[in-house]
C-alpha positions in Angstrom: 12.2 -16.0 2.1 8.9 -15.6 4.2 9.4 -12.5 5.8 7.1 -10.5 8.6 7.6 -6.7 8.7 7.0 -5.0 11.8 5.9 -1.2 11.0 4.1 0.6 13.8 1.7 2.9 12.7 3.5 6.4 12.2 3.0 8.6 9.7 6.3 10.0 10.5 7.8 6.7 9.2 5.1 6.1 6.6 8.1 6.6 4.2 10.0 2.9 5.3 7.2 2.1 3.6 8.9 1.9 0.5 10.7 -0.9 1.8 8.1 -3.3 1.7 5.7 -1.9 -1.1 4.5 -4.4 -3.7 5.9 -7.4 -1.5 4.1 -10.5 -0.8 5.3 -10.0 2.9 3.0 -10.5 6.6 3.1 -6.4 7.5 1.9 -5.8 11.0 1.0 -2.4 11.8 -2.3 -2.0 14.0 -2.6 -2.0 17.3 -3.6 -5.9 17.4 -0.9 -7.2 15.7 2.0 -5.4 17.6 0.9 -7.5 20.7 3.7 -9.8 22.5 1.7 -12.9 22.1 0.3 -11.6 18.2 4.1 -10.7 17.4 5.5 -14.4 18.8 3.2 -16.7 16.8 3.4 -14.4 13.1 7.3 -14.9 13.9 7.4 -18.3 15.0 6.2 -18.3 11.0 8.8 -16.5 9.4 12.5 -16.9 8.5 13.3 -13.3 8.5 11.4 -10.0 10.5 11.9 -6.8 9.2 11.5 -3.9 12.4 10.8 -0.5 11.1 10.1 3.0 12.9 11.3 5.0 15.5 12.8 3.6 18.5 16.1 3.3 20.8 19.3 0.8 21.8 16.1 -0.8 24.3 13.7 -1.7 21.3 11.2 -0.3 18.5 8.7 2.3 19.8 5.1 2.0 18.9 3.7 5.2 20.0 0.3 4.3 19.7 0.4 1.9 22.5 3.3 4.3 24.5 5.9 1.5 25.2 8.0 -1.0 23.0 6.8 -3.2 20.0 9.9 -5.1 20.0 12.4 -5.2 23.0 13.9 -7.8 25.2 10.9 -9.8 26.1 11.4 -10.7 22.0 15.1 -11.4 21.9 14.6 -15.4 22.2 12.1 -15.4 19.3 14.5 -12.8 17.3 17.8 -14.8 18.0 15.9 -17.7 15.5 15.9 -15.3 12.4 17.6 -13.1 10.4 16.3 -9.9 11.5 16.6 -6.0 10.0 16.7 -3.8 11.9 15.9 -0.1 11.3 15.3 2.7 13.8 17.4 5.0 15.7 20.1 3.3 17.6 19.1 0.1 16.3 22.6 -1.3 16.2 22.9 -1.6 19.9 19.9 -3.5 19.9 21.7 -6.0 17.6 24.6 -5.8 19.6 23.6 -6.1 22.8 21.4 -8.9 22.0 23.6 -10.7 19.3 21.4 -11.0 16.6 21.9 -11.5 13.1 21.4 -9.0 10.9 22.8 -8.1 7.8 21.2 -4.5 7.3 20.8 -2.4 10.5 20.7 1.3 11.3 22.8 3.8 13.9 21.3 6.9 14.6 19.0 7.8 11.5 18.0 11.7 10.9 14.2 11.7 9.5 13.7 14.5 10.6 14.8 18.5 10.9 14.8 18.5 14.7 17.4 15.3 14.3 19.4 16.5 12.0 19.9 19.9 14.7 20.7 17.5 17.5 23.2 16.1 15.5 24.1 19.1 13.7 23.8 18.4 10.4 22.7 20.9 8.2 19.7 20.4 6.2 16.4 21.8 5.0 13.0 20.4 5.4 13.0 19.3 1.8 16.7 17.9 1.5 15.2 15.6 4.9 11.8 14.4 3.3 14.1 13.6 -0.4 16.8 11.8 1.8 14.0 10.0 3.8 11.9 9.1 0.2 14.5 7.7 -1.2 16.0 5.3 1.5 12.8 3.7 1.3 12.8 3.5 -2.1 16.4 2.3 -2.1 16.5 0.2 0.5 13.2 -1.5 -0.9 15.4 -2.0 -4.5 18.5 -3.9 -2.2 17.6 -5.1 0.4 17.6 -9.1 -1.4 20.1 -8.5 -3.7 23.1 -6.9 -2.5 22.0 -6.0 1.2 24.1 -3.0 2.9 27.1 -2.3 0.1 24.6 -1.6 -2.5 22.0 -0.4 -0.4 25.0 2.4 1.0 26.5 3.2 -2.0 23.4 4.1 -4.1 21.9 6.5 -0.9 25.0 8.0 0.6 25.6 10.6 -2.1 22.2 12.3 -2.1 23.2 15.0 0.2 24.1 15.6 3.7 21.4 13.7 5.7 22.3 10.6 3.4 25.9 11.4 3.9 25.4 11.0 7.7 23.2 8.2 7.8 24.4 5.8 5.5 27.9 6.2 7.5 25.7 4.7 10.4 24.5 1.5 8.6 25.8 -1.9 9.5 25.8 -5.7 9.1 26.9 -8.2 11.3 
């Protein structure tokens, strides 16, 4: 399936990487590519679009630029394909804005100042292992067996999996 990925540069995401390593997939990360009109044309050319990073139930951040990659203004394009959808509070995104998707996040701890919020506890460590490995995970399943397999094989890792894999949906 053609498939654009939409990754704003982040090194605190670097590790969704995973999910698209090795893949003959369009990956737009700079500046350039993340524009409305840049984003609207490399979708009108793909069946699916793959959003990773940090964001809220209003869009995907790209910090870089200060405001949203993807929000609203791209819901008519995004209502066309089968999108993922993976940032904090993605699934009222998906919601809200009745997509279809068959792998989306809730909230998703990457980090230790997360997992406080929501108290989980965690080390530093247990965060960055958790985090490496849904990339790597997610990456092996996301084609063949999608959210079940993809939530099975990461929830047992240890308490940040636990709590995020509980918060991944499909619609």
């Amino acid at each position: 399936m053609k498939t654009l990925v939409v990754h704003p540069g982040d090194p605190s995401t670097e590790f969704l990487a995973g999910i698209y390593a090795g893949r003959n997939w369009m990956v737009a990360r700079q500046a350039d590519a993340l524009t409305e009109t840049a984003l609207r044309a490399a979708m009108a050319r793909h069946a699916r679009v793959i959003l990773l990073g940090h964001g809220s139930p209003d869009g995907l951040f790209d910090y870089r630029m200060g405001d949203f990659a993807v929000d609203k203004r791209l819901v008519p394009d995004l209502r066309e394909k089968i999108c993922v959808c993976i940032w904090c509070h993605a699934d009222q995104f998906v919601r809200a804005h009745k997509l279809q998707s068959p792998f989306h996040t809730g909230m998703f701890i990457s980090d230790p100042a997360e997992a406080r919020l929501y108290g989980v506890r965690a080390t530093a460590r247990q965060i960055q292992v958790s985090n490496r490995r849904f990339g790597e995970i997610a990456g092996e399943h996301l084609d063949c067996g999608g959210r079940s397999m993809i939530v099975e094989a990461y929830r047992g890792l240890n308490t940040v999996a636990a709590f995020n894999a509980a918060r991944m949906f499909s619609t």
